[in-house]
C-alpha positions in Angstrom: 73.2 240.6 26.4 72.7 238.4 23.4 74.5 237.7 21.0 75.6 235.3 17.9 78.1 233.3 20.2 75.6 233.0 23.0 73.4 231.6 20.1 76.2 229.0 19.3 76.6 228.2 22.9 72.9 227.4 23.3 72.8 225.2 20.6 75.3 223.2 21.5 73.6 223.0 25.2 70.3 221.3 23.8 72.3 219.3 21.5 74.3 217.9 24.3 71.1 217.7 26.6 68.9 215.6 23.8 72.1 213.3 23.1 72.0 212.8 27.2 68.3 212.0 26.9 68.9 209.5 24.0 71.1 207.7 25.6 69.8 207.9 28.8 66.3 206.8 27.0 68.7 203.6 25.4 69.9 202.5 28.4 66.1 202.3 29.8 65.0 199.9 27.1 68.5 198.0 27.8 67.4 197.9 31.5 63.8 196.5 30.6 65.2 193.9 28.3 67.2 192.6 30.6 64.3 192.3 33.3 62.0 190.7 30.2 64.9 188.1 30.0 64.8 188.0 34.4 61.0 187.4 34.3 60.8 184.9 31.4 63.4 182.7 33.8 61.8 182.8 37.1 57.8 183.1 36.6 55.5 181.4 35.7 51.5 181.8 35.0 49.3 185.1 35.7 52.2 186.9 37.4 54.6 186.4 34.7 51.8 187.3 31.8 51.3 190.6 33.6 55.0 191.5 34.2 56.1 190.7 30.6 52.9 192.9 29.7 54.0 195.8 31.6 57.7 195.7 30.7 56.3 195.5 26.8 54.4 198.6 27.8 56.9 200.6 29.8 59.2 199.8 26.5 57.1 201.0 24.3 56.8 203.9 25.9 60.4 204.9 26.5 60.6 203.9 22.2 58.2 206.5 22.0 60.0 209.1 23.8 63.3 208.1 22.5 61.9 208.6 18.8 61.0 211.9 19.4 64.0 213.0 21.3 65.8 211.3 18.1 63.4 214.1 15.6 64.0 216.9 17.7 68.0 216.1 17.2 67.6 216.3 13.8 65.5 219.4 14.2 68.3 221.2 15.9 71.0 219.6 13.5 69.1 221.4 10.5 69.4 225.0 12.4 71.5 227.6 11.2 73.1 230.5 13.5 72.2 233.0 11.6 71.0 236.5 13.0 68.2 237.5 11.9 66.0 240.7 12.9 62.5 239.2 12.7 61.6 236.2 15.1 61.0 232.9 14.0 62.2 229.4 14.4 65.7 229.7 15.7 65.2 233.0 17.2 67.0 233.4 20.6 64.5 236.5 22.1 65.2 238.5 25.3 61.8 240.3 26.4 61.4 242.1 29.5 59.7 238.9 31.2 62.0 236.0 29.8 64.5 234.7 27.3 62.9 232.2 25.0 64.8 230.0 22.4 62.4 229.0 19.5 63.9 225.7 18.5 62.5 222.2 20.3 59.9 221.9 23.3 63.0 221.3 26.3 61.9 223.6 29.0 64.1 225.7 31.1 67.7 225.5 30.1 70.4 227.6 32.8 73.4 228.8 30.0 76.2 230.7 31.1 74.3 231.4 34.4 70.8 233.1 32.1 67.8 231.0 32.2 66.6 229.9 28.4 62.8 228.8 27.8 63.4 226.5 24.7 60.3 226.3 23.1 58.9 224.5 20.1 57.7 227.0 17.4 53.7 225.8 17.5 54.1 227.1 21.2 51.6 230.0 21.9 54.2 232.3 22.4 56.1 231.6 20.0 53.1 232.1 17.9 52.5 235.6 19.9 56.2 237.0 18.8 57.0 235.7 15.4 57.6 238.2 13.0 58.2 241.2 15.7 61.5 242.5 16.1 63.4 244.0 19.1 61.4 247.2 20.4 58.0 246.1 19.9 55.3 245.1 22.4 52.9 242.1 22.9 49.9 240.7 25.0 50.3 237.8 26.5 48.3 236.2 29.6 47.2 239.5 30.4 50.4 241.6 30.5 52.4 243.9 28.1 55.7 242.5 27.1 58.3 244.3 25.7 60.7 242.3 23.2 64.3 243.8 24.2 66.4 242.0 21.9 66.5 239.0 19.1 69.0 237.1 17.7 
């Protein structure tokens, strides 16, 4: 079952998880530099246009990605604990189907051995359960889902 300290617990997982991301994301762009310096020494012509290019792309890129693993961090930093009966950003919900946590879009998180959907709250299902509480029922994709418990 659910409850505040679970809540606390899964926070601190996707905290941990985007903080490996960043700096897994800064040690990409270290790595690219590094082969930017590699081909700027050893080519010459064409080839070395095109490998600069697509290191300058592939950099890009992973700035990209690290920027918005940087928002969602902040996201999460702004997040209180509190319990509260309707669901909305922040809600951890239980239904009969899945658990979902409506915080950043991270995907399937395993915490203390229950698999967590973290999803952003513009996701269509978190759009399809805010406001209910525990005990009510929703359509999605079909099927009847029952929300069993919120916190």
């Amino acid at each position: 079952m659910l409850n505040i300290d679970y809540k606390r617990l899964l926070i601190k997982e996707v905290k941990q998880n985007l903080y490996d991301k960043i700096e897994g994301f800064k040690k990409m762009l270290t790595d690219i530099e590094e082969a930017s310096e590699g081909e700027e020494k050893n080519s010459s012509g064409d080839k070395y246009e095109t490998g600069i290019e697509m290191l300058k792309q592939e950099g890009e890129k992973i700035s990209n990605q690290l920027l918005e693993t940087k928002k969602m961090l902040e996201v999460m930093d702004r997040m209180g604990i509190s319990n509260n009966e309707k669901i909305g950003f922040g809600s951890v919900v239980m239904t009969s189907d899945k658990t979902f946590f409506i915080s950043v879009s991270l995907g399937k998180l395993l915490v203390n051995g229950q698999e967590v959907l973290c999803i952003s709250g513009v996701a269509p299902i978190a759009h399809a359960i805010k406001g209910k509480i525990a005990g009510e029922k929703f359509n999605f994709n079909n099927a009847e889902v029952e929300i069993l418990q919120v916190v």
